[in-house]
C-alpha positions in Angstrom: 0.0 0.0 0.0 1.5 3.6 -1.2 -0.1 7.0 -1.2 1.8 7.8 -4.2 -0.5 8.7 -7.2 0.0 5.8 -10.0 1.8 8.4 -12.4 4.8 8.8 -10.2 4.9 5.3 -8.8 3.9 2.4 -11.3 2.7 -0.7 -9.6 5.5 -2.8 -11.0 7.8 -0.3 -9.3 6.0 0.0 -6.3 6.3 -4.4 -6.0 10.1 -3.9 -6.9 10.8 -1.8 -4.3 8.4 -3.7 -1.7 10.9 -6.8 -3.0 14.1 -4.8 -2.2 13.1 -3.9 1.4 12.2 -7.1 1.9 15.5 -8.8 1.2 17.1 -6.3 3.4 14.9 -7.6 6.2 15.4 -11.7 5.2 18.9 -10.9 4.6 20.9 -7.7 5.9 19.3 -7.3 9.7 19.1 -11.1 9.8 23.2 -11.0 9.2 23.5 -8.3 11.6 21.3 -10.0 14.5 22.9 -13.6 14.2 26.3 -13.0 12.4 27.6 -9.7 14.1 25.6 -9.8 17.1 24.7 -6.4 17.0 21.1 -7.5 18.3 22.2 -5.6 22.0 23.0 -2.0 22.2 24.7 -1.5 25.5 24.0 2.5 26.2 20.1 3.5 26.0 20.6 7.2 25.2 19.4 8.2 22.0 22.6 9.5 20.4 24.4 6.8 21.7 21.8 4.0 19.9 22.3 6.1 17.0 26.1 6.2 16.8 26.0 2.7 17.5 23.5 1.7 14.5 25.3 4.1 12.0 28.8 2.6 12.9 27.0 -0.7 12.6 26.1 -0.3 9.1 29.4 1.4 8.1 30.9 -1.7 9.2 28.7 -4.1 7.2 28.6 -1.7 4.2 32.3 -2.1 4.0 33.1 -5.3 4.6 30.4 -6.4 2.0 31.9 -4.0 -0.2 35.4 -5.3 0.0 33.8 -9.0 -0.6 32.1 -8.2 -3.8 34.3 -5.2 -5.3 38.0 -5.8 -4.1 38.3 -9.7 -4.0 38.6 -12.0 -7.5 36.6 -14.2 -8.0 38.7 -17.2 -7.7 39.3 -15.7 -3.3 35.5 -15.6 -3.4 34.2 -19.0 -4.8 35.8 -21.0 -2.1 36.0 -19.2 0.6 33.2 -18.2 3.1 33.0 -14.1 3.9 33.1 -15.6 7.5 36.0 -16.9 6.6 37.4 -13.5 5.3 35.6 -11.7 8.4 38.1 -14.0 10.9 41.3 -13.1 9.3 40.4 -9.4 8.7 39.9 -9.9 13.0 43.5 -11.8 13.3 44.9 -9.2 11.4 43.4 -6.0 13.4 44.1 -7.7 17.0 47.5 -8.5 15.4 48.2 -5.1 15.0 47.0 -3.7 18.3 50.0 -3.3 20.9 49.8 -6.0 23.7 48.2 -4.9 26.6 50.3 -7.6 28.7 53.6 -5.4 28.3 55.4 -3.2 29.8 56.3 0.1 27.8 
């Protein structure tokens, strides 16, 4: 259901874009909530939720981006982006100084 007049809005268009939203229901917040467990927000101020949602989809937006535009094909076919998702982890913690030592 739309209150946009027929001329602006063809019902082919209109089933299209009901489509779209849809997949990004079965498939984008569905990743989020069981893949990057971003189902909790831990502060309950408004900004904060905010922040937390934005950076949220920044993240996801990018990785998804660096799947599909940046890898070849041949990385892709075999290898799961959970896969990908593990070693881009190992490779930031790697990176961070050890908070076991001394400076």
């Amino acid at each position: 259901m739309t209150t946009a007049p027929a001329a602006q809005l063809p019902t082919e268009r209109a089933v299209r874009f009901g489509h779209q939203r849809w997949d990004i229901e079965n498939y984008a917040f569905n990743e989020l909530a069981n893949e990057w467990h971003s189902d909790h927000v831990f502060r309950h101020d408004p900004n904060a939720i905010e922040c937390f949602l934005l950076l949220t989809f920044l993240a996801y937006n990018l990785f998804h981006a660096f799947f599909a535009l940046n890898l070849k094909a041949a990385a892709r076919h075999d290898k799961s982006q959970l896969l990908w998702a593990r070693l881009m982890t190992a490779e930031f913690l790697q990176e961070m100084p050890s908070l076991n030592r001394s400076p």
